[in-house]
MARVOTI-307824 format. One record per residue: residue in three letters; chain; z, x, y of N, C-alpha, C in turn. Coordinates in steps of 0.2 Angstrom, whole numbers, plus 5000, padded with zeros to 4 digits. Layout:
N
type mol n_zz n_xx n_yy ca_zz ca_xx ca_yy c_zz c_xx c_yy
ALA A Z X Y Z X Y Z X Y .
...
END
This chain:
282
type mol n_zz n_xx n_yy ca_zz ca_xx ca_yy c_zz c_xx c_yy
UNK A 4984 4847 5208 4990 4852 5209 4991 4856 5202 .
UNK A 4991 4852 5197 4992 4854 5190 4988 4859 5187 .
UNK A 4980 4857 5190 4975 4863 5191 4974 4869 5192 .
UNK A 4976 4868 5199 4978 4876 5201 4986 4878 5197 .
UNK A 4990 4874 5194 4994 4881 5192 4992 4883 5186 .
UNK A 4989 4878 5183 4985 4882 5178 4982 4888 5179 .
UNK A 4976 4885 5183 4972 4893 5185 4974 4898 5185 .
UNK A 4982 4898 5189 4984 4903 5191 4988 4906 5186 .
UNK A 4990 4902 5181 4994 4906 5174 4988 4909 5170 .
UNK A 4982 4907 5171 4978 4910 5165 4975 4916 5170 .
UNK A 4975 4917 5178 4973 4922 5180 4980 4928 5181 .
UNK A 4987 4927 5180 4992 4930 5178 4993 4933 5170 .
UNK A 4990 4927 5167 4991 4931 5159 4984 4937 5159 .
UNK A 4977 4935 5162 4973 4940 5163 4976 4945 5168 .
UNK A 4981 4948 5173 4981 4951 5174 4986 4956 5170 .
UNK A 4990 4952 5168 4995 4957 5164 4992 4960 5158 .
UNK A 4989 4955 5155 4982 4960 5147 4979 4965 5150 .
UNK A 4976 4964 5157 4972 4969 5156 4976 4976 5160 .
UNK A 4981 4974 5164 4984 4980 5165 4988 4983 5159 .
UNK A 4991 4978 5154 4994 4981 5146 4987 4984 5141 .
UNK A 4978 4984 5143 4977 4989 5137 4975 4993 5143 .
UNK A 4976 4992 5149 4973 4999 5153 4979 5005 5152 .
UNK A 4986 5002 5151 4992 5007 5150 4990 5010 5143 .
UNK A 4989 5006 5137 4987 5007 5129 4982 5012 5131 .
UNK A 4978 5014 5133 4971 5018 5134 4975 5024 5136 .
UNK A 4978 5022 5144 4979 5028 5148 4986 5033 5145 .
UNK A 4991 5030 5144 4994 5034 5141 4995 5035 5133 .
UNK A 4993 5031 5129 4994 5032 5123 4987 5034 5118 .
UNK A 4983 5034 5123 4976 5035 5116 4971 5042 5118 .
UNK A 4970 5040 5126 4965 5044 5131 4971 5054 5128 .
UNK A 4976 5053 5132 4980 5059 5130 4981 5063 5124 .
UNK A 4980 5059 5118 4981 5061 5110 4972 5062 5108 .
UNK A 4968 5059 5113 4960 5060 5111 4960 5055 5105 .
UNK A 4963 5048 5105 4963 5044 5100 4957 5038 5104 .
UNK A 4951 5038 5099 4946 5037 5101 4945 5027 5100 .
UNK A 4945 5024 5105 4945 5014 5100 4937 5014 5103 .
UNK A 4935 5008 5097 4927 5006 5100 4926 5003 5105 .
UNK A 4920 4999 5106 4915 4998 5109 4915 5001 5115 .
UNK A 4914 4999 5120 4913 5001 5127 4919 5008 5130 .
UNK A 4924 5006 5130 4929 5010 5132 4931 5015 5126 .
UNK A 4928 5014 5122 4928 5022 5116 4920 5025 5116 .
UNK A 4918 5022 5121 4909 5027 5122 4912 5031 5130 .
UNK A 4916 5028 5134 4921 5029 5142 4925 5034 5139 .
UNK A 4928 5034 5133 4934 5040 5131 4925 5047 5131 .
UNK A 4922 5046 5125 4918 5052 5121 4916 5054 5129 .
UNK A 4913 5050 5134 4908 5055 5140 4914 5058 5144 .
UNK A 4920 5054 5145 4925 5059 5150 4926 5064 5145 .
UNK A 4926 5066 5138 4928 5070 5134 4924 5077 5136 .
UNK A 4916 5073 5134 4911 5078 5132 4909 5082 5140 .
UNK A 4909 5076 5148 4907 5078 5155 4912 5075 5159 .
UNK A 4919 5074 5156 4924 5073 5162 4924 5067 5165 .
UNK A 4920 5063 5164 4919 5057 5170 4925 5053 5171 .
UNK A 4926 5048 5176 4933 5044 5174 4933 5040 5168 .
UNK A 4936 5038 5164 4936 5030 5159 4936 5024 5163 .
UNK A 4941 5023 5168 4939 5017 5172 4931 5015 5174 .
UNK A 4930 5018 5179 4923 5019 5182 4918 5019 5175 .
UNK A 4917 5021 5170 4912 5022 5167 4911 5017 5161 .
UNK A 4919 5013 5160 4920 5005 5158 4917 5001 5161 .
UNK A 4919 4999 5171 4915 4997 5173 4908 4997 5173 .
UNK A 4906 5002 5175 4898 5005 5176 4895 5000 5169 .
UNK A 4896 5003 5163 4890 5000 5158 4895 4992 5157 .
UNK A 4899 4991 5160 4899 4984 5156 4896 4979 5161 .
UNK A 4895 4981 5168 4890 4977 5174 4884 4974 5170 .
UNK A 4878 4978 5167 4872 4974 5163 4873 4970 5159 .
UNK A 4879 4971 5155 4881 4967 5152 4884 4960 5154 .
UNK A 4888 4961 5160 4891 4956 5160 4885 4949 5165 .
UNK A 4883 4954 5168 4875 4950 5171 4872 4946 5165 .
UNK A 4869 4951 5160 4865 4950 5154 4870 4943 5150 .
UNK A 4878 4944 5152 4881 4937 5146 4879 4931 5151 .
UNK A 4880 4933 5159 4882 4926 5163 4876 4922 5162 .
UNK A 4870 4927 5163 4861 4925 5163 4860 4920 5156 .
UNK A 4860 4923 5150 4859 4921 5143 4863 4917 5139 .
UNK A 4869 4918 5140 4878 4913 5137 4880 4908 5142 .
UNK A 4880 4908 5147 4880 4903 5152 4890 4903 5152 .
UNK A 4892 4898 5158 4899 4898 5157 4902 4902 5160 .
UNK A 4901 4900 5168 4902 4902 5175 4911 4904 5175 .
UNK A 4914 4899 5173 4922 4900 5173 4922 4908 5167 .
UNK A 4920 4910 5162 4920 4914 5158 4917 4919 5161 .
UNK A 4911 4919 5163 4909 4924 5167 4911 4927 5173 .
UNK A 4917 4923 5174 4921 4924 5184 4927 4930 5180 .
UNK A 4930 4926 5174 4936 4929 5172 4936 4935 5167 .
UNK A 4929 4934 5164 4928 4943 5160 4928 4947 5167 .
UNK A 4922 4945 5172 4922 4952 5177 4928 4953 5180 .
UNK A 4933 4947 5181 4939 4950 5183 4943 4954 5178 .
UNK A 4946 4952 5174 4947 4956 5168 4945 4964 5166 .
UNK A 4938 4963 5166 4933 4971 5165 4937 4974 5172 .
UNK A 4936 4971 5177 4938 4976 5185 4943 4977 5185 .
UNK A 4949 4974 5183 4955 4976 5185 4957 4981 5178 .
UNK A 4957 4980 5172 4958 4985 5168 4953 4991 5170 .
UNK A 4947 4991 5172 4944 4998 5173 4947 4998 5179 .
UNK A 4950 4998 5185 4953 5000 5190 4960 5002 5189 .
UNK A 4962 4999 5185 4968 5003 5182 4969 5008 5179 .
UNK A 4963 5008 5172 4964 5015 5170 4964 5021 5172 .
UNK A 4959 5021 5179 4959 5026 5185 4964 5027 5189 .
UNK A 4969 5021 5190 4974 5022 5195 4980 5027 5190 .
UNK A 4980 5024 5184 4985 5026 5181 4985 5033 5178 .
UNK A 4981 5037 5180 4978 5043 5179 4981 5047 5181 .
UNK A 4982 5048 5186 4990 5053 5190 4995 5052 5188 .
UNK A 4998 5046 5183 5006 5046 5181 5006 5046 5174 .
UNK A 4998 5049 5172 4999 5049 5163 5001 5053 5163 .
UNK A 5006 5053 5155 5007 5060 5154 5009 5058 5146 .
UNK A 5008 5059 5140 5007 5059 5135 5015 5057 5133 .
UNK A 5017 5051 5130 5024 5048 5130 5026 5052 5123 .
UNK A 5024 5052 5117 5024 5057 5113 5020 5059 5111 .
UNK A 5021 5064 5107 5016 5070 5101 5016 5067 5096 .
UNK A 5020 5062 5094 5019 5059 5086 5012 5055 5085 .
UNK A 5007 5057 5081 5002 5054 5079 5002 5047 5076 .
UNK A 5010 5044 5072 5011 5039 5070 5013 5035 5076 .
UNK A 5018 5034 5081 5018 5032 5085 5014 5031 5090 .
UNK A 5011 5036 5093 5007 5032 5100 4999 5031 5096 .
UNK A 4998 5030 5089 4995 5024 5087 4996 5017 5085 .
UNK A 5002 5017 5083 5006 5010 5083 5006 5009 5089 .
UNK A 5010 5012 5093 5012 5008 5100 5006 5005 5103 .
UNK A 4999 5011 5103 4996 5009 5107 4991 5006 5106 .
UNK A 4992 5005 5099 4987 4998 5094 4989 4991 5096 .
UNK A 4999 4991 5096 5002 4986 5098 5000 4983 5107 .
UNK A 5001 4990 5110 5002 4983 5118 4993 4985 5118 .
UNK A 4988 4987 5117 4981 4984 5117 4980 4977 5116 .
UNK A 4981 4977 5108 4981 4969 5107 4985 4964 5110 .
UNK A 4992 4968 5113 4995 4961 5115 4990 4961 5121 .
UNK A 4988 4965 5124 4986 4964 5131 4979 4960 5129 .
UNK A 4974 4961 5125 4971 4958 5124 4970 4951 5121 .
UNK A 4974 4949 5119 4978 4944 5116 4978 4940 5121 .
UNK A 4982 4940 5129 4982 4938 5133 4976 4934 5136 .
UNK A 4972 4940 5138 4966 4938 5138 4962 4934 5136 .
UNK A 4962 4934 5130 4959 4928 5125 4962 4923 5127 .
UNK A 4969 4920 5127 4973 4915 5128 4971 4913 5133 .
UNK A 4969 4916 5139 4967 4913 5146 4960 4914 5148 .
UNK A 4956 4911 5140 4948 4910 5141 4944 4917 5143 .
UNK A 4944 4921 5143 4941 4927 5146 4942 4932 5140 .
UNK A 4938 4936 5144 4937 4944 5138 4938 4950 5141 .
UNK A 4937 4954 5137 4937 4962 5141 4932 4965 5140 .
UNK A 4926 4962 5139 4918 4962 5140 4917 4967 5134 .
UNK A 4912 4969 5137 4911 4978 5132 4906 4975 5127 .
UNK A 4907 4977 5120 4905 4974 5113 4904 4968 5113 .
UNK A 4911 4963 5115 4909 4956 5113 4903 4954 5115 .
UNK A 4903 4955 5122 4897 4953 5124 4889 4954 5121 .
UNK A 4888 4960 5119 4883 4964 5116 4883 4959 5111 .
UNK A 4888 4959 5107 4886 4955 5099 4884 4948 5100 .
UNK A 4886 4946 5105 4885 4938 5107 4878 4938 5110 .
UNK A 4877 4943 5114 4869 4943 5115 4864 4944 5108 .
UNK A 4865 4948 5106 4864 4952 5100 4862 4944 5093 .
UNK A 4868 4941 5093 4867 4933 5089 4861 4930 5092 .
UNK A 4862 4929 5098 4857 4924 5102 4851 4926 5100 .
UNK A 4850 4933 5101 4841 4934 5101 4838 4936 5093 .
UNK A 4843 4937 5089 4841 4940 5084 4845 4937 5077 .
UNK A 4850 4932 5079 4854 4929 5072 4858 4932 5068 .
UNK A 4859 4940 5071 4865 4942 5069 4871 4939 5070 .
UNK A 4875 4941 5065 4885 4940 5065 4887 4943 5070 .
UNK A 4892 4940 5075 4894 4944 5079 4900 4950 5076 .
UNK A 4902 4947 5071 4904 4952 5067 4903 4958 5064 .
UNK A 4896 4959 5061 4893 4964 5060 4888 4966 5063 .
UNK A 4887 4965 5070 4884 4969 5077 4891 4973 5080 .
UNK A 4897 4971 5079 4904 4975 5081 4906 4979 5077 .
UNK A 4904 4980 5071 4906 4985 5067 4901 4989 5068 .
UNK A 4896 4987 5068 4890 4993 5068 4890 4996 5074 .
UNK A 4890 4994 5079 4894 4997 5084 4899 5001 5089 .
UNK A 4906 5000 5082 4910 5001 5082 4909 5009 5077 .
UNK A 4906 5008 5072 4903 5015 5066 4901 5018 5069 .
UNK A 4895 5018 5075 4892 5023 5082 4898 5026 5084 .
UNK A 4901 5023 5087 4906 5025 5091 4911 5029 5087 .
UNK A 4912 5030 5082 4918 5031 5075 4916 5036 5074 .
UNK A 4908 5039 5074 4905 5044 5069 4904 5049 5076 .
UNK A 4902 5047 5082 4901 5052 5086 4908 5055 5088 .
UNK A 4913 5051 5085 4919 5054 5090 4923 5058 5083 .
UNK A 4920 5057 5078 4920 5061 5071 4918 5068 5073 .
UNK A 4915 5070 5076 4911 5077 5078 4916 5079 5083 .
UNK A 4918 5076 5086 4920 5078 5093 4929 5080 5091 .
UNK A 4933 5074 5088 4938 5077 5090 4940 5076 5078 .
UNK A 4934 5076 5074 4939 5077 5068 4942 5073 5064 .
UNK A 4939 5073 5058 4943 5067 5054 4949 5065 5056 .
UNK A 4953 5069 5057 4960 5067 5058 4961 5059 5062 .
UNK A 4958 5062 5071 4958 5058 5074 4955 5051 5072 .
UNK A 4951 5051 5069 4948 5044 5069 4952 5041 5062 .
UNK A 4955 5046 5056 4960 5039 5052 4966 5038 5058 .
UNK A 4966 5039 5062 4972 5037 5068 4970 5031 5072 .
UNK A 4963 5033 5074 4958 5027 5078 4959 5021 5073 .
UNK A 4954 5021 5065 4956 5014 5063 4965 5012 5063 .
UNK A 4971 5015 5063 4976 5014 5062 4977 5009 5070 .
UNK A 4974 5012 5074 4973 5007 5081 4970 5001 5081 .
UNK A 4966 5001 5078 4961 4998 5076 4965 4991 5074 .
UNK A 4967 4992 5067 4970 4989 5063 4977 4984 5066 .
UNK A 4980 4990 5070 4987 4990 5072 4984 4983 5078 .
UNK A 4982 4984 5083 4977 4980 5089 4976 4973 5087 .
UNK A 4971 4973 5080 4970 4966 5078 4974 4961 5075 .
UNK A 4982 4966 5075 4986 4961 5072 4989 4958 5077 .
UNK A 4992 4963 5083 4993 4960 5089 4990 4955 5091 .
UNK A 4984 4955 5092 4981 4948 5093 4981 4945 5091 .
UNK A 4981 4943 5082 4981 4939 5081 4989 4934 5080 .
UNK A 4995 4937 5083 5000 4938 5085 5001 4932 5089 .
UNK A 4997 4937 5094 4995 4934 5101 4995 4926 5102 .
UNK A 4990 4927 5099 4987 4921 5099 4988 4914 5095 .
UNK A 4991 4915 5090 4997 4911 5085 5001 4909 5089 .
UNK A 5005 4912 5093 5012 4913 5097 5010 4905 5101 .
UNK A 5016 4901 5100 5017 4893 5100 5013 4890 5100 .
UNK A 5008 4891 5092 5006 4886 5090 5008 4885 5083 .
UNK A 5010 4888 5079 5013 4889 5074 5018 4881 5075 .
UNK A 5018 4875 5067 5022 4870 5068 5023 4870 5059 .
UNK A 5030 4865 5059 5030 4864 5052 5028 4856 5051 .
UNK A 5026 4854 5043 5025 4849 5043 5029 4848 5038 .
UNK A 5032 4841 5037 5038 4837 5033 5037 4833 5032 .
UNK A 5037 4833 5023 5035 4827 5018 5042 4824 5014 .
UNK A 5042 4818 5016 5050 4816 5015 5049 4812 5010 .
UNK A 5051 4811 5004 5052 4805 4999 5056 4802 4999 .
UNK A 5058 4797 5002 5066 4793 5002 5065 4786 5001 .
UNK A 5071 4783 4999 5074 4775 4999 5073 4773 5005 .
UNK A 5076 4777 5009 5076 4773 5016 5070 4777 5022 .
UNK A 5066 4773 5021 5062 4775 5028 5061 4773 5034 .
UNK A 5063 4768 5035 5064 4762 5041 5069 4768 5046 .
UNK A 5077 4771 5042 5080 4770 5047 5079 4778 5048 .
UNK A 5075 4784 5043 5071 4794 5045 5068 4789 5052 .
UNK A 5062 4786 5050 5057 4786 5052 5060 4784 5060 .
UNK A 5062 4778 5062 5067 4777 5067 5068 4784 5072 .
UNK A 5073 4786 5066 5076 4793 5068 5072 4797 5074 .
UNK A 5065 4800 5071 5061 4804 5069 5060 4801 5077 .
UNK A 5057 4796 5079 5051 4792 5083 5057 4794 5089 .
UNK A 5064 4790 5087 5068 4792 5095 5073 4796 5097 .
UNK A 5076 4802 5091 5079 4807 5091 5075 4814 5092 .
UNK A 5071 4814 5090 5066 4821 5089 5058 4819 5094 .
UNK A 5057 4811 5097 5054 4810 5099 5045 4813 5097 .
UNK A 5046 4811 5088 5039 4816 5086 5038 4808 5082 .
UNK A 5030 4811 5084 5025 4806 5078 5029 4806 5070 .
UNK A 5028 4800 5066 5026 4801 5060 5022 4794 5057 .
UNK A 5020 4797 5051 5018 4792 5045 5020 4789 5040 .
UNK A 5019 4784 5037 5020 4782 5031 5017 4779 5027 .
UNK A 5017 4785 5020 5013 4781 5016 5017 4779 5010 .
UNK A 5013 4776 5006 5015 4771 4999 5013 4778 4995 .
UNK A 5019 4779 4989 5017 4781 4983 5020 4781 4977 .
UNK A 5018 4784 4971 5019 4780 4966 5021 4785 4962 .
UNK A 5030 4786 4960 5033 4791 4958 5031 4793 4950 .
UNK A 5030 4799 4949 5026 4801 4942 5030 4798 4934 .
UNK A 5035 4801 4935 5038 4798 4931 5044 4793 4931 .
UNK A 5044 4789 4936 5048 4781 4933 5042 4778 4935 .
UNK A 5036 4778 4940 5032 4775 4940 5032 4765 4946 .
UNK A 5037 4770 4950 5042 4767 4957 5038 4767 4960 .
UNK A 5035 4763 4967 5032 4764 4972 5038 4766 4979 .
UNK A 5036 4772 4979 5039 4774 4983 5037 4776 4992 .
UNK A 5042 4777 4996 5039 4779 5003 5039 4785 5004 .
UNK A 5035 4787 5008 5033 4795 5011 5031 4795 5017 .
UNK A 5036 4800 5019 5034 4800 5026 5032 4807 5029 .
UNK A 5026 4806 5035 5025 4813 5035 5024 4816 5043 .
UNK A 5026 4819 5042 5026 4822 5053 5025 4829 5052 .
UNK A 5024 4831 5059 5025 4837 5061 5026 4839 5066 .
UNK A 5033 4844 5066 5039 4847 5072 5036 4853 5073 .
UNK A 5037 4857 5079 5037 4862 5082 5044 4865 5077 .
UNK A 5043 4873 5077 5048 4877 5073 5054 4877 5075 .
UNK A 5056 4875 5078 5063 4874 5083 5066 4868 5081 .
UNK A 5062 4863 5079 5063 4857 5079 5065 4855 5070 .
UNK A 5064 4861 5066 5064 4861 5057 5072 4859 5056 .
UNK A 5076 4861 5060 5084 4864 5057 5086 4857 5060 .
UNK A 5084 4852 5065 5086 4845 5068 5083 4842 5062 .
UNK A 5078 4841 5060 5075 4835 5057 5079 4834 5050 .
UNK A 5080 4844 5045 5083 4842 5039 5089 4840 5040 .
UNK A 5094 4840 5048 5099 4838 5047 5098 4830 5048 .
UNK A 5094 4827 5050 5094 4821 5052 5093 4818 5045 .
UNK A 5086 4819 5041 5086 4816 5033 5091 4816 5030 .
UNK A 5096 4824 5030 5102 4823 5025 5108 4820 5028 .
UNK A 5107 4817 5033 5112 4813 5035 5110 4807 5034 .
UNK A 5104 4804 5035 5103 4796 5031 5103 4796 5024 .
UNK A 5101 4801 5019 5098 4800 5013 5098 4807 5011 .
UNK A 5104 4808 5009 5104 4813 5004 5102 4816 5000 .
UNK A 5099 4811 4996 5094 4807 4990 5088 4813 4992 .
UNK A 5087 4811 4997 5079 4811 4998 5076 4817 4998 .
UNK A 5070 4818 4997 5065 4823 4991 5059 4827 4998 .
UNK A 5062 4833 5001 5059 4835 5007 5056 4839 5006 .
UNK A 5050 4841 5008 5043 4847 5007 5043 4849 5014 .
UNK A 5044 4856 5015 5043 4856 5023 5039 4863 5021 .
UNK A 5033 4862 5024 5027 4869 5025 5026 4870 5030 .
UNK A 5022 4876 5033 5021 4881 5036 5014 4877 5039 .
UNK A 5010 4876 5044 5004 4874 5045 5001 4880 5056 .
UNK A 4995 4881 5052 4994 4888 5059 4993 4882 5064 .
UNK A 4993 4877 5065 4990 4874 5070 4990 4866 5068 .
UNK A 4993 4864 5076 4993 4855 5076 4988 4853 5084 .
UNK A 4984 4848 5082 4982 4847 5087 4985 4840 5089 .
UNK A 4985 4836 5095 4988 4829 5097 4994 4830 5103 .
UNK A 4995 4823 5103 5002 4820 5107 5008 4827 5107 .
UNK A 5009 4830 5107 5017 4835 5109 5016 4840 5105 .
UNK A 5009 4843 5106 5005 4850 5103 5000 4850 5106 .
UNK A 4997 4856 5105 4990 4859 5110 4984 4854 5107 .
UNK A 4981 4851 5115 4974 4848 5115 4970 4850 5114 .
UNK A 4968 4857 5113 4963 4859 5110 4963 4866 5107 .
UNK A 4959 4870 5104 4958 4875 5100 4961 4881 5104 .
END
């Protein structure tokens, strides 16, 4: 049972992303002629240059691909979840075609915005194992056969597609595109941070029996303790070290400065815990 709700959350986070970059496309980039890379900015140049749909013709070229990743990359659950992701944002940005209408005229704005919900939407995506096909895949095939960076198959790429829509709609448009560009990968990387972010807390005190105590059945979090030997009195001292969810920061210093005053607290910042009451895996 735990199974299927999972499934179904990772198939609800893919359908919100991909309906959130097919809205980022249709009203915010497709109508200002703001061009984004790989596949769906070759979809924007041909409905430019011969009218076609961007939906349809996202779909269209990302079918060989998506064939060519399931065949070569393997990874059936993956391969179920991009084509669904590719289908339902290319069939959205089709549907959403009749109620575009360019929300503003500000070139700042509906590149921010539409930098913004892209990546959140594809942020999503990522989050629930799947892609939005296009490029990635290409670079990934591209690694396999050839030992390229998938990194630098997607910039290069991404240059094509940058330099042809430079002809088309003009410097201007394109320092707008990378502003999407840029704007898009933060979001993601947002995204995808978003509750895993935890703090870790190194406590120096007299009293570690009764933090430590504390910590294990108040706050119900792991900790350690190790031996140290204080620099200048040359004390052995105890150290304790755990790590709390962000929420959980403002409980723990209240709990150390209610046993031990005294006591010598380092609390930092760490992107990621894995274990017992944090994520199982990457």
């Amino acid at each position: 049972m735990r199974r299927v709700v999972h499934v179904f959350a990772d198939y609800a986070l893919l359908t919100i992303g991909a309906l959130l970059s097919a809205t980022a496309v249709r009203f915010f980039l497709v109508p200002n002629q703001v061009v984004t890379g790989g596949v769906t900015g070759v979809a924007q140049l041909l409905n430019t240059f011969v009218g076609t749909p961007v939906g349809i013709v996202v779909l269209i070229l990302n079918i060989p691909l998506l064939i060519a990743g399931w065949r070569y990359l393997g990874g059936t659950v993956f391969g179920i979840r991009t084509f669904y992701t590719v289908t339902v944002m290319s069939l959205a940005i089709d549907a959403l075609a009749s109620f575009a209408r360019p929300i503003t005229n500000d070139p700042l704005l509906y590149s921010l915005y539409g930098g913004v919900i892209d990546g959140v939407g594809i942020g999503l995506v990522l989050r629930a194992r799947g892609t939005t096909g296009g490029s990635d895949i290409l670079a990934r095939l591209i690694e396999r056969r050839f030992g390229v960076q998938p990194g630098r198959s997607l910039l290069g790429f991404d240059t094509l597609v940058f330099t042809a829509a430079l002809f088309s709609y003009g410097p201007e448009k394109i320092m707008y595109a990378l502003l999407v560009a840029f704007t898009a990968s933060r979001a993601i990387d947002t995204v995808l941070a978003a509750g895993k972010g935890a703090r870790q807390a190194l406590i120096i005190t007299s009293s570690p029996d009764p933090i430590r105590q504390a910590v294990l059945h108040q706050l119900g979090r792991g900790i350690t303790q190790l031996e140290a030997i204080g620099g200048y009195t040359g004390a052995t001292r105890a150290v304790l070290l755990c790590a709390v969810a962000r929420t959980e920061i403002g409980a723990l210093k209240n709990l150390v400065n209610t046993i031990d005053p005294a006591a010598f607290v380092i609390i930092g910042e760490v992107e990621e815990v894995l274990g017992e009451g944090f994520s199982r895996s990457t």
